[in-house]
Every structure is written in C-alpha cells, then in structure tokens.
C-alpha positions in Angstrom: 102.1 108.4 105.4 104.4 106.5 108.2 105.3 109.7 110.2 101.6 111.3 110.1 100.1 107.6 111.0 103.1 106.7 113.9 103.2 107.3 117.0 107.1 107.8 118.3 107.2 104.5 120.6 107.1 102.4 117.7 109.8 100.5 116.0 110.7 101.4 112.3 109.8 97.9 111.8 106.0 98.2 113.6 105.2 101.0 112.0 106.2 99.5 108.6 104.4 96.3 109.3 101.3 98.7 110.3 101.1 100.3 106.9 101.7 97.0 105.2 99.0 95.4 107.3 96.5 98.8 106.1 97.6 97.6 102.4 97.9 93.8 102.0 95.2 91.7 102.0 96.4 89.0 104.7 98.9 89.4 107.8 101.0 87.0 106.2 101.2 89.1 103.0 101.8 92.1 105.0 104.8 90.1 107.2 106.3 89.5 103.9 105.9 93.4 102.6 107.2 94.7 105.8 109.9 92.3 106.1 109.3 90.7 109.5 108.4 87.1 110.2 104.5 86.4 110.4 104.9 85.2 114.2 106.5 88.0 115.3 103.6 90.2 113.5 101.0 88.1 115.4 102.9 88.7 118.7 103.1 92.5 117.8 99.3 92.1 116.8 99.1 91.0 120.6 100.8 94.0 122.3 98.2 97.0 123.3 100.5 99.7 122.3 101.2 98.2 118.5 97.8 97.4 118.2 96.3 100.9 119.7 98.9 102.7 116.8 97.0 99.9 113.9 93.2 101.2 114.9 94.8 104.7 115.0 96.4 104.4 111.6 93.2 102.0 110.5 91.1 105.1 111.0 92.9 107.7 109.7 92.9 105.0 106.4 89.3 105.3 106.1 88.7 108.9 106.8 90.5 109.5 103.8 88.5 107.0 101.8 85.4 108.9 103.3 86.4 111.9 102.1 87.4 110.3 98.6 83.7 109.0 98.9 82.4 112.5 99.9 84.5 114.3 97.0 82.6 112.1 94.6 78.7 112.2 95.9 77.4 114.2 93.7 79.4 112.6 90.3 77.3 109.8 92.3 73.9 110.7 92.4 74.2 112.6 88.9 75.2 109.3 87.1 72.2 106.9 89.1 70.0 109.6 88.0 71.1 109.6 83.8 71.1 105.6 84.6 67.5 106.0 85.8 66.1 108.7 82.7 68.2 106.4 80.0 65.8 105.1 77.9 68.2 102.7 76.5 69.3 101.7 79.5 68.2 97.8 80.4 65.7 98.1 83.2 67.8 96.1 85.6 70.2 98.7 85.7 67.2 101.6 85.7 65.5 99.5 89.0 69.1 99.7 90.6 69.6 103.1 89.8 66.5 103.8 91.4 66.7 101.6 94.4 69.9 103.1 95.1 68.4 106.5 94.9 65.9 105.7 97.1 67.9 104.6 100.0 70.2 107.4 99.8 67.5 109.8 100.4 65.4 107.5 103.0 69.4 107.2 104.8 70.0 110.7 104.7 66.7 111.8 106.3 67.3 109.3 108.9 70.6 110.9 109.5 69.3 114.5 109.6 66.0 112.9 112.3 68.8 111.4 114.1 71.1 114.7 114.6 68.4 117.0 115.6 67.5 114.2 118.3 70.8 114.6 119.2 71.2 118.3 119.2 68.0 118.3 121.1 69.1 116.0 123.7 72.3 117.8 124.0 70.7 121.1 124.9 68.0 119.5 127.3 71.2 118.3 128.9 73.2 121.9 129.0 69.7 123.5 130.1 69.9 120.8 133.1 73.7 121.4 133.4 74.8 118.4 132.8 77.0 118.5 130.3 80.0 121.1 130.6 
C-alpha cells in the first residue's frame, strides 16, 4: 500500500507515519506505530508537502472503502428488504428497514436530478463555448 499511496519526496519515515496515521485511531497512536516521536509527527502534520501526500493517501483510503460499499449494495438492499417482509421480525427493526429503504431511493433520485442538471449545464456551456 506505501509505494502506490507515496509520493517519492517523502521520507521512509513520513510515509510510514502516513499509513499509520490512515490506521490508528489518534496521532499519538500512529507516532508510536510508525516509530517517530509525536512532536515531530505534528511538525510533519505542519509541512504542505507531508500533509498534501496524507489527503492524497486519505483519499485513495476511502475510494477503496467506497468501492467495498459499492461491492456490497445490493447484499444491502436485499437484506433491509427480508428485514421489512419478516413477519417475525420486531417492528423496530421492520420501521428501520423501511426508513432506510426510503432514503436510499429519495437519495438516489436526488442524485440522478442532480446529474442531469449537471449534464445539462455542461452542454449549455459547450453549445456557448465555454468549456473546452
């Protein structure tokens, strides 16, 4: 993960103290997992280029999360909607099921409203010539 995450202008010892600051749950914790001293980490934490490289590596973190997320939507929706039709289930757990369902589908035709708006703006701009 280091070498794909790392930009070549960092330190061995940035670029572990980025991927421990992407898996511990405090800077502290991630001085000690890296094996530098917590002030040093805050000074790094300070410096543009470190810090650029942590957002960078940050991101790529959750893009692969997302896509974990994305592998797993339909498992998703498939188990609110057994939760929902259970007749056994308790009704807590039906209403959340439910709820959950709900807002998925009011989210996702916000998204798709918002896209064409987009897509629409985009080619009013190209028909003016604005964009390239």
């Amino acid at each position: 993960m280091r070498n794909a995450l790392m930009a070549s202008d960092l330190t061995p010892n940035q670029e572990n103290a980025i991927v421990a600051l992407i898996n511990e749950t405090s800077v502290a914790a991630a001085a000690r997992a890296s094996g530098v001293g917590q002030r040093t980490l805050h000074k790094w934490m300070h410096e543009e280029n470190f810090m650029r490289e942590y957002r960078r590596a940050r991101r790529e973190a959750f893009d692969q999360a997302i896509a974990l997320t994305q592998r797993y939507a339909s498992l998703a929706v498939t188990t609110l909607a057994k939760i929902m039709a259970d007749a056994g289930a308790p009704n807590a757990a039906k209403v959340s099921a439910a709820t959950a369902m709900l807002k998925f589908g009011r989210e996702s035709i916000e998204l798709d409203d918002l896209a064409a708006r987009i897509e629409a703006l985009e080619t009013d701009r190209e028909e003016e010539g604005v964009l390239r």
